[in-house]
C-alpha positions as CSV (number, residue, x, y, z in Angstrom):
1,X,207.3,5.3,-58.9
2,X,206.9,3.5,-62.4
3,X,203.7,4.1,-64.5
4,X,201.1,6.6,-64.3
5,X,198.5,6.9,-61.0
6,X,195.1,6.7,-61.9
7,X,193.4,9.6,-60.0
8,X,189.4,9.3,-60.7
9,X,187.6,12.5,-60.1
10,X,184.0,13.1,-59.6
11,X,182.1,15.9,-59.1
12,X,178.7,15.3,-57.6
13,X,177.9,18.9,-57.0
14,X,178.4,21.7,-60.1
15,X,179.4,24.7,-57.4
16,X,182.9,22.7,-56.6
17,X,183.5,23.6,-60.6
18,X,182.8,27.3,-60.3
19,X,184.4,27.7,-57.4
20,X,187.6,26.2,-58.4
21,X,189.3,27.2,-62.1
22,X,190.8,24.0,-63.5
23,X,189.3,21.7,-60.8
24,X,190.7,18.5,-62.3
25,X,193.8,19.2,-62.5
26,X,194.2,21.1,-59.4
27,X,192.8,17.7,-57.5
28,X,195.2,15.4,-60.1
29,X,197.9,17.7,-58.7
30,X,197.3,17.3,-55.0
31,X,196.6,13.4,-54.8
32,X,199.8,13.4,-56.6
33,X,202.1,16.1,-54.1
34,X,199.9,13.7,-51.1
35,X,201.6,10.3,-52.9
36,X,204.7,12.0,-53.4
37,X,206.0,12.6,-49.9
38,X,204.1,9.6,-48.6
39,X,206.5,6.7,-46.6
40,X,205.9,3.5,-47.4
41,X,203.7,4.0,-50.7
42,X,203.5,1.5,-53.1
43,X,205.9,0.9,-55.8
44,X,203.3,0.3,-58.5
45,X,200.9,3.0,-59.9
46,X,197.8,3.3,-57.6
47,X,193.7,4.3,-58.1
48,X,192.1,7.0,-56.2
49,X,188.7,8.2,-56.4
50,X,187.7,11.7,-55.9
51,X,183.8,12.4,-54.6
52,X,183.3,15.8,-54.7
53,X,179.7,16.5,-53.2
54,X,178.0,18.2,-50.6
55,X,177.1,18.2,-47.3
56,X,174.6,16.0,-47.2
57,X,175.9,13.3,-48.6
58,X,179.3,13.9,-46.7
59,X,177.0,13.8,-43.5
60,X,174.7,10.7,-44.9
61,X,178.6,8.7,-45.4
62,X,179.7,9.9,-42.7
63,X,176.4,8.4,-40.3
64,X,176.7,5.4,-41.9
65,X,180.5,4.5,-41.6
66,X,181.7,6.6,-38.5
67,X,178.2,6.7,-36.5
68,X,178.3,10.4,-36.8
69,X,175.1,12.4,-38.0
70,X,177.1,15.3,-39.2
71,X,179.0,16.6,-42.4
72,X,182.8,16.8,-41.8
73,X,185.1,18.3,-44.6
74,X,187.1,14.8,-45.9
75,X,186.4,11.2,-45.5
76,X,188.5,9.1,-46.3
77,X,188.0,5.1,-47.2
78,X,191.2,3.4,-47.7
79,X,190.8,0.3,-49.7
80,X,191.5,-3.5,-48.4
81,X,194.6,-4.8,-49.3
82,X,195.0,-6.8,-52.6
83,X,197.3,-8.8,-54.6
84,X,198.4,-6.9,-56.7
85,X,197.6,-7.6,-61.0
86,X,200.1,-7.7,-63.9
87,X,199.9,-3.9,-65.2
88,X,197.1,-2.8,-63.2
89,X,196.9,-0.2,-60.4
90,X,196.7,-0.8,-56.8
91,X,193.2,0.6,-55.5
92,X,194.0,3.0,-53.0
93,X,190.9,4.2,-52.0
94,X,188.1,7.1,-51.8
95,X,188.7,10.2,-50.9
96,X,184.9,12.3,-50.4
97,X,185.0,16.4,-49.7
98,X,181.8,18.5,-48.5
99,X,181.6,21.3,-50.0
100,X,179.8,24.0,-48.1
101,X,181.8,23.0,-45.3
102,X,185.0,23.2,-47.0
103,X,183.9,26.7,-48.2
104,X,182.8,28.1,-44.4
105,X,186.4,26.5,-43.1
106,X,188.0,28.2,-46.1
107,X,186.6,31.6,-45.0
108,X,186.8,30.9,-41.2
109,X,190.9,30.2,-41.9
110,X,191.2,32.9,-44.4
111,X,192.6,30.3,-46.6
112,X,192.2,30.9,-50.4
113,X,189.4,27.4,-50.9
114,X,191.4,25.9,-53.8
115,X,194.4,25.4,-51.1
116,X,192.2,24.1,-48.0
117,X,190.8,21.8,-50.8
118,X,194.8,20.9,-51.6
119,X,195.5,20.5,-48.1
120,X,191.9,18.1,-47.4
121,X,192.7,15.9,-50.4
122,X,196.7,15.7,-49.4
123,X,195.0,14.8,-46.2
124,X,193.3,12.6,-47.3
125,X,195.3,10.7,-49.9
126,X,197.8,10.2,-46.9
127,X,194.9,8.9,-44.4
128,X,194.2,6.1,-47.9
129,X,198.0,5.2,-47.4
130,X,197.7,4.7,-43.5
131,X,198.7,7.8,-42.0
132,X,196.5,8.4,-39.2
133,X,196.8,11.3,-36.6
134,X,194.1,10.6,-34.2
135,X,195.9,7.6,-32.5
136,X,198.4,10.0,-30.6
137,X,200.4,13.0,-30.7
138,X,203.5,12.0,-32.3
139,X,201.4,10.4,-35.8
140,X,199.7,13.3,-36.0
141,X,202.7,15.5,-36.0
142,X,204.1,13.4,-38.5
143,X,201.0,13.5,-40.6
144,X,200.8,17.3,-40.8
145,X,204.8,17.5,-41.2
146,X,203.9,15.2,-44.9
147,X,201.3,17.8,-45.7
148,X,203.6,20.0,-45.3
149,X,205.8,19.1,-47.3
150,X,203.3,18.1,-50.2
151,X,201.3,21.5,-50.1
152,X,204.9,23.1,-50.5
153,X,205.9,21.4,-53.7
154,X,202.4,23.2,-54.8
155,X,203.4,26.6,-53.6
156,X,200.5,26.1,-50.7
157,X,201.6,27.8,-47.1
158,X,201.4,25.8,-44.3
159,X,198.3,25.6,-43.6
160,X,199.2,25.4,-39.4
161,X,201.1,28.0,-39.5
């Protein structure tokens, strides 16, 4: 890929800083593993946006665009298609995480919380670029085998295993 991504990260609620030394760069890191091993990404440098929040706003989101009144761990809201513009970025997307739910899955899993929040961004960096593993069996398998792959050029287990 030519250029430099833009990954715009933004932390809505102060406990995702605490829990998580060098939060920035540890999210800048996973978008980037999640673009990395994507198929079919595109050639120019691309925009994210990283909501870190809580669960009520994950759950408010996710009532609103999904028509579920519940908190879930990622959202993710791939942008439209667009032409693309002379030496700008290609918008991507938003990428939202919950934290209190991220935390309770990270101790549920036994999962250290800065690599289920690797895997959830990877996750959902790759559901931006149009992987999708609820439409069957085989997409999904080659959805987790790309997070795979991304959380290991972080030094993240697999996080199926």
């Amino acid at each position: 890929m030519s250029g430099v991504h833009e990954i715009d990260v933004a932390v809505e609620d102060e406990r995702w800083e605490s829990a998580i030394p060098g939060l920035d760069a540890h999210v800048r890191r996973a978008v980037e593993a999640g673009l990395a091993v994507a198929p079919g990404k595109p050639a120019d440098p691309v925009e994210v946006s990283i909501l870190l929040t809580d669960d009520a706003a994950v759950q408010e989101l996710n009532r609103t665009w999904r028509g579920k009144d519940k908190p879930t761990n990622v959202l993710s809201f791939p942008a439209p298609p667009q032409p693309p513009r002379a030496g700008a970025a290609v918008p991507l997307g938003d990428v939202v995480l919950a934290y209190e739910t991220l935390v309770r899955e990270s101790a549920e899993q036994s999962k250290p919380l800065q690599n289920h929040l690797a895997h959830l961004l990877v996750h959902g960096t790759l559901h931006c670029l149009g992987q999708d593993h609820e439409i069957g069996e085989a997409e999904a398998d080659v959805m987790e085998a790309l997070e795979v792959a991304a959380l290991a050029t972080l030094g993240i287990p697999d996080p199926y295993a």
